[in-house]
N, C-alpha and C positions, 0 to 999 in steps of 0.2 A: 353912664355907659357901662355894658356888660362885659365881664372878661371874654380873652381869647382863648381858645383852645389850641395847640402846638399840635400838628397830625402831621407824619413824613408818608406822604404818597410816594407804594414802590409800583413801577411799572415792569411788567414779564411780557417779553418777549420772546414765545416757544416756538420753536420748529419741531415739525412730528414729520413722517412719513406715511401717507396715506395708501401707496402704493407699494410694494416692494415686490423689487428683482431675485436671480439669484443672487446668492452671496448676500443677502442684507441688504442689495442697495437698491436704495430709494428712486421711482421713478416717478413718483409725484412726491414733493412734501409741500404743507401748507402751515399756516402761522397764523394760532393764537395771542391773544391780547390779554392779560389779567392785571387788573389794578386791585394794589393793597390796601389799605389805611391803617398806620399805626401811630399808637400815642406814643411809645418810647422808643425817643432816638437811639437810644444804644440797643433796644433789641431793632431796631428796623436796618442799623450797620450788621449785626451779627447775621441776620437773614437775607441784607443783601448781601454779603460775603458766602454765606453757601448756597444763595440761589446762582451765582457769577460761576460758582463751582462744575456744574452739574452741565454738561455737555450741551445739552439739548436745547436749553434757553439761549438764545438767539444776543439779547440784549437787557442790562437792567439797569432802569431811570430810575431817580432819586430826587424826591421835589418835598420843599419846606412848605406846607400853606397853615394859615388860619384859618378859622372856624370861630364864630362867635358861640362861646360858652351859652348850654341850655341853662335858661332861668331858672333858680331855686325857689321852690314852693315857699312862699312865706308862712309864717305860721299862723293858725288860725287864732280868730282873736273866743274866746272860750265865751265871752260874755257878749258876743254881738249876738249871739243866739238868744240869750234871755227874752222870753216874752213870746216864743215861736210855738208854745201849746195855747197862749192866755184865751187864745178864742173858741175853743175844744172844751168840752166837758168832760175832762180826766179827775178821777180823783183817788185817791188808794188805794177805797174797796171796788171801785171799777177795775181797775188794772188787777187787783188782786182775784177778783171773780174770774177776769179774762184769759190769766194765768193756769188759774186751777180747770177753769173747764177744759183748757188746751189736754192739757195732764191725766185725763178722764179717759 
């Protein structure tokens, strides 16, 4: 079984003013959505704390999920390749002619 991954989903909830009056006030405003993903918990506190800061953000959610870890490439095995010219007719001065005329 593959590990998990740890990612705190932050949710933004922006109010904007699409309209405005005099004095600044708003006669239409309307609300975006923005979702985050971050891997560390403590920068994902630090960020919701100054996204909570900031007037205009309406609301901010906070959710733990997993994620099943991407697979690590195994490593290749060096010798399952043996054998993958044997049917080719390669040989030194072949390769080395192939070489030199490139170079011309």
């Amino acid at each position: 079984m593959g590990s998990m991954v740890d990612l705190v989903t932050i949710t933004l909830n922006l109010n904007f003013c699409t309209e405005k009056l005099k004095y600044n006030l708003c006669k239409e405003v309307a609300m975006e959505q923005i979702t985050i993903q971050i891997r560390d918990k403590r920068k994902a506190r630090a960020l919701s704390t100054f996204l909570k800061s900031l007037d205009y953000i309406e609301k901010v959610t906070i959710a733990n999920i997993k994620l099943p870890a991407k697979p690590q490439p195994s490593k290749a095995d060096f010798f399952a390749l043996a054998g993958i010219w044997s049917a080719q007719d390669v040989s030194i001065e072949s390769l080395r002619s192939s070489a030199w005329a490139r170079h011309m």
